[in-house]
C-alpha positions as CSV (number, residue, x, y, z in Angstrom):
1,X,-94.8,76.0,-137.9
2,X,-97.6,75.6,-140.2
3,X,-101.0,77.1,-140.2
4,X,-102.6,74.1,-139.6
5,X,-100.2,73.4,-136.7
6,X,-100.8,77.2,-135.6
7,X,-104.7,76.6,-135.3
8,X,-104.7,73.1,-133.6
9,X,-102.5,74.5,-130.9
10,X,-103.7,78.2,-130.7
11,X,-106.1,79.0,-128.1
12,X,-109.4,80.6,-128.7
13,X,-109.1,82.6,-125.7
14,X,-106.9,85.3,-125.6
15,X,-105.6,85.3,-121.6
16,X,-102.3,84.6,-120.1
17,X,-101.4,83.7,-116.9
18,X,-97.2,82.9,-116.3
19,X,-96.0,81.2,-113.4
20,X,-92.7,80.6,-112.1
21,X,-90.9,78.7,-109.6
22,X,-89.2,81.4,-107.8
23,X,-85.5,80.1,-107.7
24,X,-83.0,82.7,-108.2
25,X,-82.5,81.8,-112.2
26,X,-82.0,85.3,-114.6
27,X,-83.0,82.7,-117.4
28,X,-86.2,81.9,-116.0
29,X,-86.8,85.5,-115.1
30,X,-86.4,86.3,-118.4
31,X,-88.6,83.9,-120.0
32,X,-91.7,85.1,-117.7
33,X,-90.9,88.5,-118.3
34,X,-90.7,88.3,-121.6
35,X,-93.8,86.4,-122.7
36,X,-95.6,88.7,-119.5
37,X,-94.4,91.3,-122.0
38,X,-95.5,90.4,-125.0
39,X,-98.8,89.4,-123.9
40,X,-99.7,93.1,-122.0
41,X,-97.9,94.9,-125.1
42,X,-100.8,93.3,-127.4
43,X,-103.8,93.7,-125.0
44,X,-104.2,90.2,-123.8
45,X,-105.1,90.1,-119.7
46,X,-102.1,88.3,-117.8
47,X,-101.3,88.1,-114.3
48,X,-97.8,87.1,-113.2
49,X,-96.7,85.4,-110.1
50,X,-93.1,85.2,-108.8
51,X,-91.4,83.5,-106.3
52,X,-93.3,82.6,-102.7
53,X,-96.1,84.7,-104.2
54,X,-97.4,81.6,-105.9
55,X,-99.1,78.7,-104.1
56,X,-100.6,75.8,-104.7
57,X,-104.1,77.1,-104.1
58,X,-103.5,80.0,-105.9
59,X,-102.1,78.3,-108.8
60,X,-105.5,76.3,-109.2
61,X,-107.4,79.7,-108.7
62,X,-105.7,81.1,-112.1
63,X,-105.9,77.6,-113.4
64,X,-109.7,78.1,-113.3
65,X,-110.0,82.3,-114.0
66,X,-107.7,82.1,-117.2
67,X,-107.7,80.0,-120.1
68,X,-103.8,79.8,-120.8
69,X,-101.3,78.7,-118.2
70,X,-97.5,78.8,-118.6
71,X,-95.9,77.3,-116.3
72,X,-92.0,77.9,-116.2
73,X,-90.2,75.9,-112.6
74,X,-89.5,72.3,-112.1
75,X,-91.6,69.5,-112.1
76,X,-91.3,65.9,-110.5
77,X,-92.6,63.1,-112.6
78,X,-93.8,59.7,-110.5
79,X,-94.3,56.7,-112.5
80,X,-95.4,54.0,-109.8
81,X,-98.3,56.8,-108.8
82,X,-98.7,59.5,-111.7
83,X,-101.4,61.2,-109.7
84,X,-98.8,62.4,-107.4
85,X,-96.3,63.7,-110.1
86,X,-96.4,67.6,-109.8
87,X,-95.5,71.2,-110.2
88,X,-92.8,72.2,-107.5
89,X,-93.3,75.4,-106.8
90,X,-90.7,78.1,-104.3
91,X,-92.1,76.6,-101.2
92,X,-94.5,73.5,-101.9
93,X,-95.8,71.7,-104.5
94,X,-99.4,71.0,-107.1
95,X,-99.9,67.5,-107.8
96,X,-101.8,66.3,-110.9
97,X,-104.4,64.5,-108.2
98,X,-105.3,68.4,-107.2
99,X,-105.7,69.6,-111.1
100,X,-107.8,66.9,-112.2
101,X,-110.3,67.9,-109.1
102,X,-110.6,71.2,-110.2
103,X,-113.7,72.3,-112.8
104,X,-111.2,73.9,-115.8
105,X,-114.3,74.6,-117.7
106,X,-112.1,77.7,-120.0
107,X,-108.9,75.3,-119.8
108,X,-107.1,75.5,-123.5
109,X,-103.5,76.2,-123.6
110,X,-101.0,75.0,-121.1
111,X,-97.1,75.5,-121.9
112,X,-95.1,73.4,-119.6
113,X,-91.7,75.1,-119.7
114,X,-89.9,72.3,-117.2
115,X,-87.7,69.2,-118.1
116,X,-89.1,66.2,-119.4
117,X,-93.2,66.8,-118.7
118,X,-94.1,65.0,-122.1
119,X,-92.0,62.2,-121.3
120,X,-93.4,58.8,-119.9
121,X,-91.8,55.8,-118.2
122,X,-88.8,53.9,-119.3
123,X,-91.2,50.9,-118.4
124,X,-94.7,52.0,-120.2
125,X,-93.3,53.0,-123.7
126,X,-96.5,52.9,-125.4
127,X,-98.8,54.6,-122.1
128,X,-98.9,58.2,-122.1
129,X,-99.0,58.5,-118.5
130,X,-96.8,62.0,-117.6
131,X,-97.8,65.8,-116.9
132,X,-98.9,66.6,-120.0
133,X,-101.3,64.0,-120.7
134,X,-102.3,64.9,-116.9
135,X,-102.9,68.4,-118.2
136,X,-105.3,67.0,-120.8
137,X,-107.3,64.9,-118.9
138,X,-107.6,67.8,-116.9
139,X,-109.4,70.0,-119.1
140,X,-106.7,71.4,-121.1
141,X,-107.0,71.2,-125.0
142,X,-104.0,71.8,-126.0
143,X,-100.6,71.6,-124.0
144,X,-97.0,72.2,-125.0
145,X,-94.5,70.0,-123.0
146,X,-91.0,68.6,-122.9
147,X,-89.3,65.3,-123.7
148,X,-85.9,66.2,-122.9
149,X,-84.0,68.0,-119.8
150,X,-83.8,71.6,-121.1
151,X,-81.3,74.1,-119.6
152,X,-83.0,77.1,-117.9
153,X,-81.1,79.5,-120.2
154,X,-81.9,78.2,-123.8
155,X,-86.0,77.6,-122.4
156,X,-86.7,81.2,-123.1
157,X,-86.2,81.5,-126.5
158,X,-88.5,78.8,-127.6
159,X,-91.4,79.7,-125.2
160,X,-91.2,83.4,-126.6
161,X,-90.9,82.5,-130.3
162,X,-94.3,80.0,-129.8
163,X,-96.4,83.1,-128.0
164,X,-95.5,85.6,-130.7
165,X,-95.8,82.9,-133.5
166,X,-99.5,82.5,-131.9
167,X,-99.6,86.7,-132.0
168,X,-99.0,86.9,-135.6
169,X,-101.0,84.6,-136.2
170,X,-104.5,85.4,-134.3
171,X,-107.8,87.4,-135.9
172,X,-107.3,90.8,-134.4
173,X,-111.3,91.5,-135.8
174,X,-112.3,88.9,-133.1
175,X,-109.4,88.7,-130.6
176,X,-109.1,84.7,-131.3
177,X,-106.4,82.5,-132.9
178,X,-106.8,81.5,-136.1
């Protein structure tokens, strides 16, 4: 990843907050843990929410307290009515319609660790109309999403080789990206 690339999708606040779904998966477990890790072992603030500990409401909470999100469960994509794709979550769900109400005024970085949430419909090829580009509209400057199903074990290794890529490459004079 190039510097250029490293400053376009680097955000310029430095907080964390990881999510996860809840299921019993060691993979997902470990990507939270890890990238939990590697943010509190360099000083950034992060908050991390497990299993039924995470709702809806409380999702949108951290959505507008912190300027990163990563978000690491399934999602559910709906084409006919995009506003109702979401974020399932251990025992409910956050639909894009809920996001998009929300003032993300410190929005910047959202990671999307879940299968296919930059990919849009079969029957729109050239409409950008899936998670991602909800996250944007939302508020978000910057989000990092999927095209492809991805196997909980091998997401993990990607997410935490973007975050320290971001680490090493961040003003420590100034505590921003560069």
């Amino acid at each position: 990843m190039g510097t250029k690339l490293a400053k376009q999708l680097a955000p310029t606040w430095v907080e964390l907050v990881s999510i996860w779904r809840g299921q019993v998966d060691p993979s997902t477990t470990t990507e939270v843990q890890s990238i939990y890790d590697l943010a509190t072992k360099n000083g950034l603030r992060a908050e991390r929410f497990d299993g039924s500990a995470i709702t809806p409401a409380g999702c949108l909470d951290s959505m507008e307290k912190y300027s990163s999100i990563h978000l690491a469960y399934h999602a559910y994509q709906d084409a006919t009515n995009p506003l109702e794709s979401r974020f399932l979550f251990h025992n409910a769900s956050l639909d894009l319609s809920a996001i998009l109400q929300r003032n993300l005024k410190n929005a910047d970085l959202a990671f999307l660790s879940a299968c296919q949430t930059g990919t849009g419909a079969e029957k729109l090829p050239d409409e950008a109309v899936h998670l991602a580009a909800g996250m944007l509209a939302a508020g978000y400057r910057r989000v990092v999403a999927t095209m492809w199903a991805i196997r909980d074990q091998h997401a993990p290794d990607p997410a935490t080789d973007f975050y320290q890529y971001l680490l090493n490459h961040r003003d420590p004079r100034r505590w921003e990206w560069i």
